[in-house]
C-alpha positions as CSV (number, residue, x, y, z in Angstrom):
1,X,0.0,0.0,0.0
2,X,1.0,3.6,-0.9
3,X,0.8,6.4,2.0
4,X,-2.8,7.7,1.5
5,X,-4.3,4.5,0.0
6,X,-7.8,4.1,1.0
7,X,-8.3,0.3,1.0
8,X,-11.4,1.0,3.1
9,X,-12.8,2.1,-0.3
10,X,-14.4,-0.9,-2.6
11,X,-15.8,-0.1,-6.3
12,X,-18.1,-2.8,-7.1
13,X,-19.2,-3.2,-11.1
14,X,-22.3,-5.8,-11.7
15,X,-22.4,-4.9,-15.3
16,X,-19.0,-5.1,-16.6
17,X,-18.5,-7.9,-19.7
18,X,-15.3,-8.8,-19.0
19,X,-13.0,-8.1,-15.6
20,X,-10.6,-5.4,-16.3
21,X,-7.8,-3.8,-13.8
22,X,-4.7,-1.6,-14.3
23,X,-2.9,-3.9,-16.7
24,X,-6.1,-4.4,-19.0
25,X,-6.1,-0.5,-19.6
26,X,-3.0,-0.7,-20.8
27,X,-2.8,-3.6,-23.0
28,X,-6.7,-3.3,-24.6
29,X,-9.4,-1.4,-25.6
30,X,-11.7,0.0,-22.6
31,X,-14.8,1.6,-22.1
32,X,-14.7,4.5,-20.8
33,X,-16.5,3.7,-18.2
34,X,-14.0,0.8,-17.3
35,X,-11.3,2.9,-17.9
36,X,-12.6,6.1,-15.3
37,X,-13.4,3.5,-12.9
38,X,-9.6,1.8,-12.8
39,X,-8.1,5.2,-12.9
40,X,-10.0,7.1,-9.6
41,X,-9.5,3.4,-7.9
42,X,-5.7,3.6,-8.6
43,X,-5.5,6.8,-7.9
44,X,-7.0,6.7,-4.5
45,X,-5.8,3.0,-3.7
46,X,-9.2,1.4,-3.5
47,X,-10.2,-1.9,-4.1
48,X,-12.2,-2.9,-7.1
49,X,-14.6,-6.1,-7.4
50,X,-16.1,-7.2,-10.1
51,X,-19.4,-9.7,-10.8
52,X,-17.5,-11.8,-13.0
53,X,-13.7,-11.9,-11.9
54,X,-12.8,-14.9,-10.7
55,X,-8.9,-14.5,-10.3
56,X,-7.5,-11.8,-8.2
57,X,-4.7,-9.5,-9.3
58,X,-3.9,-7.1,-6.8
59,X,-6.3,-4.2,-5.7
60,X,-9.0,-6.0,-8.2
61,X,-10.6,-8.6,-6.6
62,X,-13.3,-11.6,-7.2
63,X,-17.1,-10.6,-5.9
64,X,-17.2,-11.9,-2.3
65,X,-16.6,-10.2,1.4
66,X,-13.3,-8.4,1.9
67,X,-12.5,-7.8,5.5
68,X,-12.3,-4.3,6.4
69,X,-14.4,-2.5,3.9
70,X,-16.6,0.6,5.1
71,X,-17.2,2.6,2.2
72,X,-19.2,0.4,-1.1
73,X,-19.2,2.2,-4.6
74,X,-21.5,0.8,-6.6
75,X,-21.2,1.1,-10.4
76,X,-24.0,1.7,-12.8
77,X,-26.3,-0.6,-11.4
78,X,-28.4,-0.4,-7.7
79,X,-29.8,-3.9,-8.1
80,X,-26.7,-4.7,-6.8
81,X,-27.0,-2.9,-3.5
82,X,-29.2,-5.2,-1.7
83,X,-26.6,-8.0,-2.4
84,X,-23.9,-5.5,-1.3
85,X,-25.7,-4.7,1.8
86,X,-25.8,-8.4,3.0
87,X,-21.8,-8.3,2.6
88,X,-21.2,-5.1,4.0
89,X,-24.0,-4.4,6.6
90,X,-22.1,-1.5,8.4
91,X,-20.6,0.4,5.1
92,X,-22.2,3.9,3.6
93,X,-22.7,3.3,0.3
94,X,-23.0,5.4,-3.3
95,X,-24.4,5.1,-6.7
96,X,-22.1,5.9,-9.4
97,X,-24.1,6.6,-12.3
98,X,-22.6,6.9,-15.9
99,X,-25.8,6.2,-18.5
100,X,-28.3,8.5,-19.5
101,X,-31.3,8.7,-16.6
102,X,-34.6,10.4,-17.5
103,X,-37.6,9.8,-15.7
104,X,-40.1,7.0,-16.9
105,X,-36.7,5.7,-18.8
106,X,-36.1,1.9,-18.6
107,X,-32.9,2.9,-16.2
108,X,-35.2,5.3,-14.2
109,X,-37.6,1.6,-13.3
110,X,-34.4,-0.5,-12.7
111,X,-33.5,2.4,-10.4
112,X,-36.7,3.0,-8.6
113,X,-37.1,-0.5,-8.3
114,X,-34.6,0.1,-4.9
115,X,-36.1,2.4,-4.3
116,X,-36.5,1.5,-0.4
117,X,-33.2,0.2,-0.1
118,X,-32.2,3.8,-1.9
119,X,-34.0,5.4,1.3
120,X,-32.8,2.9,3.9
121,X,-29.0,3.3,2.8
122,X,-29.7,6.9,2.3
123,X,-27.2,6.6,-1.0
124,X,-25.7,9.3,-2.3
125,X,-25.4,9.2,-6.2
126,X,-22.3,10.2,-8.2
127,X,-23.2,11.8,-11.5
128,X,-20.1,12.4,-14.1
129,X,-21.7,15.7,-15.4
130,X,-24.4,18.6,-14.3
131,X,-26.3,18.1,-17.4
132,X,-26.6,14.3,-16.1
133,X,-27.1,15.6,-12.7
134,X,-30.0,17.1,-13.5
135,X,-31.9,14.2,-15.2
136,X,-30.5,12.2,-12.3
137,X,-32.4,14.7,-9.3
138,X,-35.5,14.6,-11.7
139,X,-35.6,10.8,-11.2
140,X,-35.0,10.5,-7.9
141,X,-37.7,12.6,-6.8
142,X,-39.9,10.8,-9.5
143,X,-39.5,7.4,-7.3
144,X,-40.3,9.2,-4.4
145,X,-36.2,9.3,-2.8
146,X,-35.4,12.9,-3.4
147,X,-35.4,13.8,-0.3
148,X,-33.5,11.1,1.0
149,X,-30.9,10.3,-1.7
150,X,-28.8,13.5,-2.8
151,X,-26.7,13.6,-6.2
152,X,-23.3,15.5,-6.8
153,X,-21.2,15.5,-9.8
154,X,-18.0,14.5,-10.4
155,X,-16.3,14.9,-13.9
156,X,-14.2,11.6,-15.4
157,X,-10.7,12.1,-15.0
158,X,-8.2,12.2,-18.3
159,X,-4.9,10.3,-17.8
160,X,-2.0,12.1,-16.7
161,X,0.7,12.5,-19.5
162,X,-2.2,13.1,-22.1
163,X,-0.5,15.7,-23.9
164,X,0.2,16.5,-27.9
165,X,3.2,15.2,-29.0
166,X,4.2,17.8,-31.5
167,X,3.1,16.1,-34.4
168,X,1.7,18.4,-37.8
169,X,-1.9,18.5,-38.6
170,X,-3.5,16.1,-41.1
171,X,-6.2,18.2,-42.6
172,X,-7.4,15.0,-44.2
173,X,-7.8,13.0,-41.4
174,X,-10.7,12.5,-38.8
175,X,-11.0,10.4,-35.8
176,X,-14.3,8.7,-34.8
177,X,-13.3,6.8,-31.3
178,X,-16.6,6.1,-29.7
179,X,-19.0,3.2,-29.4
180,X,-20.7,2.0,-32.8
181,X,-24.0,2.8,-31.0
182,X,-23.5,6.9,-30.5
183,X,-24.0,7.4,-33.7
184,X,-21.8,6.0,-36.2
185,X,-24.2,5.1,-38.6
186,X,-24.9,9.3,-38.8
187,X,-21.6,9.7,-39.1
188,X,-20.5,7.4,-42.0
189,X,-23.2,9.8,-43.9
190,X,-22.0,12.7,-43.0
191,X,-18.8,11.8,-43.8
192,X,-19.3,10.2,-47.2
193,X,-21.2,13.5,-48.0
194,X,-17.9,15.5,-47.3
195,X,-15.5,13.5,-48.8
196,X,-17.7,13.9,-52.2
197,X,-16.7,17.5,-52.2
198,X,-12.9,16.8,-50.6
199,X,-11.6,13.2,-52.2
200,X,-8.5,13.3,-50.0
201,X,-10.7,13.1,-46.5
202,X,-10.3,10.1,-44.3
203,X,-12.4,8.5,-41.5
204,X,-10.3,6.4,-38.6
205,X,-12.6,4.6,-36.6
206,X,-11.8,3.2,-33.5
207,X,-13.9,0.9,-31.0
208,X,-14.1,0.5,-27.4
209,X,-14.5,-3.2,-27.9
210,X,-17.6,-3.8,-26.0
211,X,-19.7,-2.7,-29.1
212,X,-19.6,-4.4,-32.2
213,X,-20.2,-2.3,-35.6
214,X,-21.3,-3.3,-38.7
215,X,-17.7,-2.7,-40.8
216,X,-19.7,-2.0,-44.1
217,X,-16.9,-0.1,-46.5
218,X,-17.1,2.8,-47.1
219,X,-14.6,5.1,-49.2
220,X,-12.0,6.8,-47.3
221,X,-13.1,5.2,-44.1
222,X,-10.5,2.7,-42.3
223,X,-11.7,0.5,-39.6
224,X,-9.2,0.1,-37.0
225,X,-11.1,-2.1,-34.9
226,X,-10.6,-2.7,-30.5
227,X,-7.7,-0.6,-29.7
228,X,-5.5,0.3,-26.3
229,X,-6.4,4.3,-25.4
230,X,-2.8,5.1,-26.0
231,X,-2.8,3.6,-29.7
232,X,-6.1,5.6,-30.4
233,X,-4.6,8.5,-28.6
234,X,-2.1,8.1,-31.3
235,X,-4.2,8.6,-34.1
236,X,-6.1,11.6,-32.7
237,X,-3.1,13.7,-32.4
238,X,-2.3,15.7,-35.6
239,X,-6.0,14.8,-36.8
240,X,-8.2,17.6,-38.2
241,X,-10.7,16.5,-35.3
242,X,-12.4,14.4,-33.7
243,X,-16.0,13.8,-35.7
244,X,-18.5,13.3,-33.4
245,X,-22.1,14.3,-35.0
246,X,-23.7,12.7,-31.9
247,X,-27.3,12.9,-31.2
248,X,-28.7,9.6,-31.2
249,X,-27.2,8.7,-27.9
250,X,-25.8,11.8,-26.2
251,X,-22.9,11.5,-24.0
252,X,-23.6,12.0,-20.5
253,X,-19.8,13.1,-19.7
254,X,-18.1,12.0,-23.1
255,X,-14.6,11.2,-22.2
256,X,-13.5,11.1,-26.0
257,X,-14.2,15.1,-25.7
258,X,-11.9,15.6,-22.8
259,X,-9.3,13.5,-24.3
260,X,-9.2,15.0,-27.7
261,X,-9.2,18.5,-26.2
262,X,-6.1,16.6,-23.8
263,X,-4.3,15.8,-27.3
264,X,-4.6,19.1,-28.7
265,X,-7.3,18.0,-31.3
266,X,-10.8,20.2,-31.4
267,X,-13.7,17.9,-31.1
268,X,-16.9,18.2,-34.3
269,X,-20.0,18.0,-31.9
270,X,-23.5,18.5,-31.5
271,X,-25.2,20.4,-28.8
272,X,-26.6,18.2,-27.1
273,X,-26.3,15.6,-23.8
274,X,-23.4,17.1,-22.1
275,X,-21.1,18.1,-25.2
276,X,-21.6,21.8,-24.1
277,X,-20.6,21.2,-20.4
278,X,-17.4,19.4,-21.3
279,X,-16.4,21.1,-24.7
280,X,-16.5,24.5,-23.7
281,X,-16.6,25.5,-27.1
282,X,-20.0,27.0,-29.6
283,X,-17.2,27.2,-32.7
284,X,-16.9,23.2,-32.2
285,X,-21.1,22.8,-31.6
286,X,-23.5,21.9,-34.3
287,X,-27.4,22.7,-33.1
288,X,-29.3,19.6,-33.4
289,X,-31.5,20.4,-36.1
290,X,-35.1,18.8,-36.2
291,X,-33.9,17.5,-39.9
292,X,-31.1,15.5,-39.1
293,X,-33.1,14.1,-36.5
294,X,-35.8,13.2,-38.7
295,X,-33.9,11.9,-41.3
296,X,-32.4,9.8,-38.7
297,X,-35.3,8.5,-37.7
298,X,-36.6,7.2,-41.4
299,X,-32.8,5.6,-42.0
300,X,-32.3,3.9,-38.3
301,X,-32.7,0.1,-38.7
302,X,-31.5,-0.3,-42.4
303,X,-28.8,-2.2,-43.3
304,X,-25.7,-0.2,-43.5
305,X,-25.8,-0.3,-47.8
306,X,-29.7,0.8,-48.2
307,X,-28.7,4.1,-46.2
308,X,-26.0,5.5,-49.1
309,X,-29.3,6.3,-51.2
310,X,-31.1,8.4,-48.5
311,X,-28.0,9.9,-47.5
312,X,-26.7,11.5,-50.9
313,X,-30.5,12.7,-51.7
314,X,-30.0,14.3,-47.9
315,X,-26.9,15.9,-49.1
316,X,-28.2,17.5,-52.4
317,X,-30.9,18.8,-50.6
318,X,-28.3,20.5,-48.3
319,X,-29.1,18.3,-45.3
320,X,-24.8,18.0,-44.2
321,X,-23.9,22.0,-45.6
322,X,-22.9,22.3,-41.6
323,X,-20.9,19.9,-41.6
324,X,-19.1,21.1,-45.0
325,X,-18.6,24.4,-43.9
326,X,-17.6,23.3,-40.8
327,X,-14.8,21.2,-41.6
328,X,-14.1,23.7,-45.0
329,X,-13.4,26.3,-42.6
330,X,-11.3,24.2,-40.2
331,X,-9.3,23.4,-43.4
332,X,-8.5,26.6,-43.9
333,X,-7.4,27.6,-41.4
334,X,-9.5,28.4,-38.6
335,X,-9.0,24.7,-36.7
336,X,-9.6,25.7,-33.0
337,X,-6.5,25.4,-30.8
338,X,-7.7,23.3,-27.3
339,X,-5.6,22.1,-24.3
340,X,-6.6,20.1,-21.6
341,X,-9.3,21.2,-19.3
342,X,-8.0,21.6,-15.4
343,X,-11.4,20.6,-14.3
344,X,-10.7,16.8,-16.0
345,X,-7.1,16.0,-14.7
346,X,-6.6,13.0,-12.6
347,X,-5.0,14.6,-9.5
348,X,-7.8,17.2,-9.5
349,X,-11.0,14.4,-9.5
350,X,-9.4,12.0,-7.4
351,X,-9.0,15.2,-5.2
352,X,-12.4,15.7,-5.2
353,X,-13.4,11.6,-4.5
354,X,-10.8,11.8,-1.4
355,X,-12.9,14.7,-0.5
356,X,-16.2,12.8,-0.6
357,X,-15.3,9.9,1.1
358,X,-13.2,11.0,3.7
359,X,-15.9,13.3,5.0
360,X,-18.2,10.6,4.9
């Protein structure tokens, strides 16, 4: 144990697919939510459990009781507090939330469902951003807990050492680095509609691992399939940007923003979810249009081929001319210049976790 180590502390995670731990984060592509979590634990020197570990390797540990734990960190999911509760009858326990959470929403039932166990622990719940905050407060006072349960925010930390490495700009080169499901499909459009007007354009896209895309080809786009942060950290340096025309599942923190900004690469966004918290930015915002939302909607569901059709008719009726003058400008000139955000480094959030549960 390091001085200031707070093996007292236990992260649990019910949902994960696979165990992960320090080395893991290294050595292959993470979630982001996987990748937070080992960071703040090995930051503070907690201990981490996991529902589906079954080998210990250090601070990570197999899902049953470990002596001397009185503070329980549950991740993503409360249906595993009642279990938790049984293990560690005398611990103060918290909800670290990291999905989208409206109320009504499937997640808002599975929360409410523990509801009384909510109350009875009196659980305080860690959101990773004020705009998810908010959502967060509305549910819990939906199911009846607001005034029992409080929410606070805590921003996801960037690694230390994130930096740029001095490398040129590629004016042809974009980054996608998120899960298939926030929006690639949108994004492979948009994209094929720019690189119609700009032939040299290309599309890296990088996956998490934990979501599986459909790799249809596409000109100028390269899948580069599950890769280590640091090897897709290498490719967002020098890019153009990170292309992130978001809306179908908006970030409720989105790491990939902090990080690009980290690298010195601006981030292409839309306004929505929390891009506008974390991005800081309008001249990197697009407004979500009710257009793109509705063309969305008629496209979603088709196999990745039948879209091409729909999306060039969207594009001569001027559906992507954001996105061209966007980029166009960027081109020329007018990229944004970004560093890393002070309110996302790792000594300041694990800062603010010490905080928190030392006071408890």
């Amino acid at each position: 144990m390091n001085a200031g180590d707070m093996p007292s502390v236990l992260f649990y995670d019910p949902l994960c697919r696979e165990p992960y731990d320090s080395d893991t984060l290294r050595e292959r592509a993470s979630g982001g939510t996987e990748a937070t979590v080992t960071r703040i634990a090995d930051a503070i020197g907690a201990r981490v459990a996991q529902h589906n570990r079954s080998v210990d390797n250090g601070r990570y540990r197999r899902p049953a009781r470990i002596e001397g734990i009185e503070q329980v960190v549950v991740v993503r999911d409360s249906r595993a507090l009642p279990m938790l509760r049984e293990l560690y009858p005398h611990a103060r326990f918290y909800l670290w939330v990291h999905d989208q959470m409206n109320p009504g929403s499937k997640r808002a039932r599975r929360l409410g469902s523990t509801a009384s166990v909510l109350r009875e622990l009196a659980a305080q719940v860690i959101c990773v951003s004020n705009t998810q905050r908010e959502r967060v407060e509305a549910t819990l006072h939906a199911i009846g807990v607001g005034d029992r349960v409080s929410a606070r925010t805590i921003y996801n930390p960037v690694a230390d050492g994130l930096a740029p490495d001095g490398a040129p700009v590629d004016v042809d080169r974009l980054v996608f680095f998120s899960s298939p499901n926030k929006g690639l499909a949108y994004a492979l459009d948009v994209f094929a509609a720019l690189r119609r007007r700009t032939p040299s354009l290309r599309l890296l896209v990088g996956n998490p691992a934990y979501k599986r895309g459909r790799d249809a080809g596409r000109d100028g786009v390269e899948y580069l399939g599950p890769q280590p942060q640091a090897r897709m950290h290498d490719h967002v340096r020098g890019a153009l940007c990170t292309f992130a025309p978001n809306f179908v599942l908006p970030e409720t923190f989105g790491l990939v923003y902090a990080e690009s900004h980290a690298l010195g690469t601006p981030v292409l966004a839309h306004d929505c979810g929390a891009a506008a918290e974390v991005i800081n930015d309008p001249r990197q915002l697009l407004p979500v249009r009710a257009a793109y939302r509705g063309y969305e909607n008629a496209v979603r569901g088709l196999p990745a081929g039948w879209r091409r059709g729909p999306a060039w008719l969207a594009d001569r009726l001027g559906l992507f001319d954001a996105y061209h003058e966007r980029i166009g400008a960027w081109r020329a000139g007018a990229r944004p210049r970004v560093t890393a955000d002070p309110r996302f480094k790792l000594a300041t959030v694990a800062a603010q976790w010490r905080a928190l549960l030392q006071a408890a």
